[in-house]
SEDO-171174 format. One record per residue (C-alpha): chain; x, y, z; residue in three letters. Coordinates in pm, 1 decimal, always signed. Layout:
<rs>
+--------+----------+----------+----------+-------+
| drenpa |       px |       py |       pz | domar |
+--------+----------+----------+----------+-------+
|      A |        X |        Y |        Z |   Ala |
...
+--------+----------+----------+----------+-------+
</rs>
This chain:
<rs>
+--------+----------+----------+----------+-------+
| drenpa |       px |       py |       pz | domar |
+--------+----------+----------+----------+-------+
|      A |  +3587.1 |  +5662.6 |    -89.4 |   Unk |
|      A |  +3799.0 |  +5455.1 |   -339.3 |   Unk |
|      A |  +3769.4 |  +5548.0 |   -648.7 |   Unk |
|      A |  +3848.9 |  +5342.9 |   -997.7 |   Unk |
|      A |  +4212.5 |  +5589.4 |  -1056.3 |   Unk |
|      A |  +4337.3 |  +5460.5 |   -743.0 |   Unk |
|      A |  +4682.5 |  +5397.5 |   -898.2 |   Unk |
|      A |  +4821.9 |  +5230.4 |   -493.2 |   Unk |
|      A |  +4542.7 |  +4987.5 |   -521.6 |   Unk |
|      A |  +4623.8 |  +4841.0 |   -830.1 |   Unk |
|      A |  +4863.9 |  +4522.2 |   -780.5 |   Unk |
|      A |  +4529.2 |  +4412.6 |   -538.1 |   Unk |
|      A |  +4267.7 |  +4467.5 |   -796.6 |   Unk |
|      A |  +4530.3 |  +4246.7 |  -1018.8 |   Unk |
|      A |  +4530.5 |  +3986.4 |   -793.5 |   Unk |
|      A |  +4178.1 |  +4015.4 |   -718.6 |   Unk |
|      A |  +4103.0 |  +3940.3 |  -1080.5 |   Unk |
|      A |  +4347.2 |  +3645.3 |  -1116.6 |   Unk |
|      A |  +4185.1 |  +3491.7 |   -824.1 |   Unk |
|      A |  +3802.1 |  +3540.8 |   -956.2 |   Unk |
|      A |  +3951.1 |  +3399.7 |  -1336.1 |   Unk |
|      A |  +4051.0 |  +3090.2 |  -1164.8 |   Unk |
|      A |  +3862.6 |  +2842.2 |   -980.2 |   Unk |
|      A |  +3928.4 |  +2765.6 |   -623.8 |   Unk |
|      A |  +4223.3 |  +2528.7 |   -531.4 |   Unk |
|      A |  +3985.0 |  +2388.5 |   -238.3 |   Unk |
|      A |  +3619.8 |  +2384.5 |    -60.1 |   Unk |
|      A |  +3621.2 |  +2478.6 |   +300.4 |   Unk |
|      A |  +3219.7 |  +2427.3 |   +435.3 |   Unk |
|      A |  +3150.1 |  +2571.1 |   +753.9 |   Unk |
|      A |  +2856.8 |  +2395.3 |   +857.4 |   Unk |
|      A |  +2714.6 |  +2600.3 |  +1152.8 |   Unk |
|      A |  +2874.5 |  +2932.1 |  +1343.6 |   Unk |
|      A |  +2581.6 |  +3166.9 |  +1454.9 |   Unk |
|      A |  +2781.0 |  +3497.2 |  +1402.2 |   Unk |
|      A |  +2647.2 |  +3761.9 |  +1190.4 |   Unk |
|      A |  +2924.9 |  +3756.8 |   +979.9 |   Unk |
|      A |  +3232.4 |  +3543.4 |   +864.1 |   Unk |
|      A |  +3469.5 |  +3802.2 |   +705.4 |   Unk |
|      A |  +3768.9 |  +3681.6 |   +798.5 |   Unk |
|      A |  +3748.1 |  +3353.0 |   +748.2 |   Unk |
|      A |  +3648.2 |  +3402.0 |   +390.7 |   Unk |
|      A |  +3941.4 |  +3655.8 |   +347.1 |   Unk |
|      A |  +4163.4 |  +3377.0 |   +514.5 |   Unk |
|      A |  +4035.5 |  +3090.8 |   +310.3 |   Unk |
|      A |  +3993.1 |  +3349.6 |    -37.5 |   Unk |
|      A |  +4378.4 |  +3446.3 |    +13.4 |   Unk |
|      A |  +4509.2 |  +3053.0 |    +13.1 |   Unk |
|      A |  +4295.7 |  +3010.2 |   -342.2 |   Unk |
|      A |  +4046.4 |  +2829.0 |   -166.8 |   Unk |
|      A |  +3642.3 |  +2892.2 |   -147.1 |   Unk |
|      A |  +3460.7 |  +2926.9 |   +178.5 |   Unk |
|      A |  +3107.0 |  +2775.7 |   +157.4 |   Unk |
|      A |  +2862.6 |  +2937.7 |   +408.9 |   Unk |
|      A |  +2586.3 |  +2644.1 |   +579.5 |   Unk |
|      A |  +2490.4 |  +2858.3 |   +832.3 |   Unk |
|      A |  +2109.6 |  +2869.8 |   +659.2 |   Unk |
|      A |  +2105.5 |  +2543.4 |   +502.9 |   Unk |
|      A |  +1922.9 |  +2220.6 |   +641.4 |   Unk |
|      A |  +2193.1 |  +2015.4 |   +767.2 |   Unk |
|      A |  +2152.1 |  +1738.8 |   +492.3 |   Unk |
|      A |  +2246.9 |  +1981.9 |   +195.8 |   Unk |
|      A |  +2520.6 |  +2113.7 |   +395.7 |   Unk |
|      A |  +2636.2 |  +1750.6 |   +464.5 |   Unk |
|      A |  +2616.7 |  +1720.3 |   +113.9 |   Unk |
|      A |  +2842.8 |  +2021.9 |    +20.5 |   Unk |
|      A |  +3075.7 |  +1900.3 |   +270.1 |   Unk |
|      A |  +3127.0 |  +1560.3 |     +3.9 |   Unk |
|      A |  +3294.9 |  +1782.7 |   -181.9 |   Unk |
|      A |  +3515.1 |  +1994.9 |    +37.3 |   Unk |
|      A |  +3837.2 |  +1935.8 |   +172.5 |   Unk |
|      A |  +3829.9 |  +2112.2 |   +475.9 |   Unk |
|      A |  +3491.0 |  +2139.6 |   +697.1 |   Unk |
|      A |  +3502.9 |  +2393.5 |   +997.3 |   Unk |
|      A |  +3237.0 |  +2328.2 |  +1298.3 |   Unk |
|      A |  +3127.4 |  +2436.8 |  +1600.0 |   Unk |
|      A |  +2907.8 |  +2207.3 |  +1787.1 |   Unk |
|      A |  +2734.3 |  +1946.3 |  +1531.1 |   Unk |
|      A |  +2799.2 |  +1648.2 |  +1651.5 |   Unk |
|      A |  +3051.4 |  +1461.6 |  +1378.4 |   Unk |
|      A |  +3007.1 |  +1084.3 |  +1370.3 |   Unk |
|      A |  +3166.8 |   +785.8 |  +1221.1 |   Unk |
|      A |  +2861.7 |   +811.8 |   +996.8 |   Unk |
|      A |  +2918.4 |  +1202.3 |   +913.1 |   Unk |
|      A |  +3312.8 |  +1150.1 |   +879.2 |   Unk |
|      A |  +3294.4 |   +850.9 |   +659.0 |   Unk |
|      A |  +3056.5 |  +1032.6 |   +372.6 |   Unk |
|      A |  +3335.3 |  +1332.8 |   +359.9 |   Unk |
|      A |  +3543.3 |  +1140.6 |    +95.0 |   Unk |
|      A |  +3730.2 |  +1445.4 |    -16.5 |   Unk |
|      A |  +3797.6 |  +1561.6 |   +341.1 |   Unk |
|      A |  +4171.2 |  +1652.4 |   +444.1 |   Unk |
|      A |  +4053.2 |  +1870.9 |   +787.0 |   Unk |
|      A |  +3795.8 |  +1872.5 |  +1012.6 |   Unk |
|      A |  +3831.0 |  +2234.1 |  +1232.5 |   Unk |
|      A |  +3641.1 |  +2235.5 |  +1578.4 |   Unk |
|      A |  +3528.7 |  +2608.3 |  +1620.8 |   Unk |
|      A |  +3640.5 |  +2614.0 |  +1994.1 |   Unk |
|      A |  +3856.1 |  +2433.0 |  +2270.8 |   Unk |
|      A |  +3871.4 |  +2060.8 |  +2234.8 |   Unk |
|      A |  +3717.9 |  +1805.6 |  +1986.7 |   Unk |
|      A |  +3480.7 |  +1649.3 |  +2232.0 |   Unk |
|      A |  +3213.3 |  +1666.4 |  +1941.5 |   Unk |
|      A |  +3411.9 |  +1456.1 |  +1685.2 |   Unk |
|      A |  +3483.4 |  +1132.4 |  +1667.3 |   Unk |
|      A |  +3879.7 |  +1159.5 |  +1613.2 |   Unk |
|      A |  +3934.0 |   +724.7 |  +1564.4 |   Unk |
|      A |  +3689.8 |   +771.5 |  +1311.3 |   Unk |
|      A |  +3866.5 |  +1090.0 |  +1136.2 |   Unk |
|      A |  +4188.9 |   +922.9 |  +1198.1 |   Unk |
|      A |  +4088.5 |   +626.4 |   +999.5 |   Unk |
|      A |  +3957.7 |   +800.9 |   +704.2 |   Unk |
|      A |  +4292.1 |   +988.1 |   +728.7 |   Unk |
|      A |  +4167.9 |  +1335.5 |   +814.2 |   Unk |
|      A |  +4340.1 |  +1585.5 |  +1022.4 |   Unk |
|      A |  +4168.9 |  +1740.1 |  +1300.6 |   Unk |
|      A |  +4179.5 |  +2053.8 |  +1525.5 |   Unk |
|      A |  +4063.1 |  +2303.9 |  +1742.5 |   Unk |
|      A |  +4115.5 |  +2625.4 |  +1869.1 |   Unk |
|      A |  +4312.4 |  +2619.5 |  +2252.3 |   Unk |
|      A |  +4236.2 |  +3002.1 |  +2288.7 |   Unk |
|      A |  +3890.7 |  +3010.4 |  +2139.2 |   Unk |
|      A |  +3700.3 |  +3257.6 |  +2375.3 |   Unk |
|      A |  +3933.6 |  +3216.7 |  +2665.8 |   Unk |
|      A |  +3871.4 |  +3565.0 |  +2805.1 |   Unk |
|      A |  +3497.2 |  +3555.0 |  +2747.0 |   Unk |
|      A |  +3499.4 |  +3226.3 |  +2914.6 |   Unk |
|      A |  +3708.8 |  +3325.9 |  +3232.2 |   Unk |
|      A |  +3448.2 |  +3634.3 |  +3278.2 |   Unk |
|      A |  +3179.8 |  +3427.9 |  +3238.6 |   Unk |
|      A |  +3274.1 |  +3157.3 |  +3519.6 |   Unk |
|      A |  +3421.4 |  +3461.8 |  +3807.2 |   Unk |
|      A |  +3055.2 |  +3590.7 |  +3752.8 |   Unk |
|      A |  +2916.6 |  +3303.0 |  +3805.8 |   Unk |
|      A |  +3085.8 |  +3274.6 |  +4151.6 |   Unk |
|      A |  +3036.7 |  +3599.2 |  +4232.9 |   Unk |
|      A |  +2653.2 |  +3500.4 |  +4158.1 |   Unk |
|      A |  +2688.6 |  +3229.2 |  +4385.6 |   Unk |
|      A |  +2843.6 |  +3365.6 |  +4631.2 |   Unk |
|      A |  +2597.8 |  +3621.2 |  +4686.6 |   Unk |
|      A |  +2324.0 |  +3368.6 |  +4589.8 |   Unk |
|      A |  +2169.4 |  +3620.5 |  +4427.2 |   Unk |
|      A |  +1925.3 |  +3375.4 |  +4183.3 |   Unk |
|      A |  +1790.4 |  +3216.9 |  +4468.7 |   Unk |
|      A |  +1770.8 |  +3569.1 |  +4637.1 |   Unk |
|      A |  +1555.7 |  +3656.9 |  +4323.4 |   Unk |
|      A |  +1327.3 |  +3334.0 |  +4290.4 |   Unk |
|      A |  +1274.7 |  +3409.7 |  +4634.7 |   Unk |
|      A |  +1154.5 |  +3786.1 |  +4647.5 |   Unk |
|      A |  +1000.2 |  +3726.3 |  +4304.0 |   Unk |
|      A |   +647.8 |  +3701.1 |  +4254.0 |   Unk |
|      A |   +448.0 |  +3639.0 |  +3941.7 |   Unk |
|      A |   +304.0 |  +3934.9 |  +3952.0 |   Unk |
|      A |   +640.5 |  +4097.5 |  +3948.6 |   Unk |
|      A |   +615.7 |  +4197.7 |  +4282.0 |   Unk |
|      A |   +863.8 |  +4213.6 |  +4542.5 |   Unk |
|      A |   +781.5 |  +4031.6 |  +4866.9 |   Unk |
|      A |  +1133.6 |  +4129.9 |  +5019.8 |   Unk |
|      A |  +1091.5 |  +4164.1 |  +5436.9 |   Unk |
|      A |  +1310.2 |  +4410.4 |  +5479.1 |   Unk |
|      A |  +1581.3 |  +4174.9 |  +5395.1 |   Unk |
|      A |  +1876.0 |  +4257.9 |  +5179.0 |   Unk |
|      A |  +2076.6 |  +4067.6 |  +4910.9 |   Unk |
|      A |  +2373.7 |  +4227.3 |  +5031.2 |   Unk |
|      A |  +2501.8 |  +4445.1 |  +5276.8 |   Unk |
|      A |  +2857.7 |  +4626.2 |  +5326.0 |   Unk |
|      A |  +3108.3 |  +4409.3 |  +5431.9 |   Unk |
|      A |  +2938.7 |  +4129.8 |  +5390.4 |   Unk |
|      A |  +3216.7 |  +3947.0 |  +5146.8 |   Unk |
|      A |  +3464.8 |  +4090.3 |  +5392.8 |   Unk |
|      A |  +3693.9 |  +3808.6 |  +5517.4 |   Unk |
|      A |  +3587.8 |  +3576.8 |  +5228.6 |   Unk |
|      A |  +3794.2 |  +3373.0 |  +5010.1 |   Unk |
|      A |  +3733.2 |  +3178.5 |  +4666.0 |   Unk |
|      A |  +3937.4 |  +2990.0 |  +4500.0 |   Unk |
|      A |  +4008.3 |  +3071.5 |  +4117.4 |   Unk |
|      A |  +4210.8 |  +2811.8 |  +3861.5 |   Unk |
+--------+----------+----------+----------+-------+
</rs>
């Protein structure tokens, strides 16, 4: 446990309490995320002297609101218009949450002179599991297999048929990119 004598923690309390005398430098809103928790990107954002507002439980037109008045906006999948872009006066940033900016209009952000970005390596390894499961699901058609042995009941109505027997992939080949 830390205690309040901790004489090694005392240049961070100091600048700790210089930061919470002074008001934020910059607003950073980040309208929707679905995580249970946005640590570091409120230490991130808290260490640069700016403020990270949370809209994760807000209706959408309050956060759009707070977002007037911030200068950076970080978002997932909301859908950012011309009509969106062009009420975020303050705005230096928009931040997709993920690979690509397919969700916001860039021309529009362009025009209003606001940067924007994503994250290239945003779940990449997730991602890649995801879609060789996928084939392997495929290859052993194993939803069909189940919506056809399935019941409602619950009940299996199999015919002494298997999803998969050994060697059955043997001599197989997929192709992975």
């Amino acid at each position: 446990m830390i205690g309040a004598n901790d004489d090694h923690l005392t240049p961070f309390r100091s600048m700790h309490n210089a930061k919470s005398n002074n008001a934020a430098k910059f607003k950073v809103v980040l309208i929707e995320h679905g995580y249970a928790a946005i640590t570091p990107e409120r230490e991130i954002i808290s260490a640069a002297g700016g403020e990270l507002i949370d809209g994760e439980n807000l209706p959408l037109e309050d956060v759009l609101r707070l977002c007037e008045q911030a200068e950076g906006i970080l978002v997932r999948r909301l859908q950012m218009t011309e009509a969106i872009i062009k009420r975020l006066r303050r705005c230096k940033v928009i931040l997709r949450y993920g690979v690509g900016t397919d969700n916001v209009d860039v021309d529009a952000a362009t025009e209003a002179n606001i940067i924007v970005g994503h994250v290239p390596v945003y779940c990449v390894d997730e991602v890649s599991v995801h879609a060789i499961a996928l084939l392997l699901a495929a290859v052993r058609k194993v939803v069909s297999t189940h919506q056809r042995w399935s019941r409602a009941d619950g009940t299996c109505i199999a015919r002494n048929r298997f999803i998969a027997w050994p060697g059955a992939l043997s001599g197989s080949s997929a192709l992975a990119i």
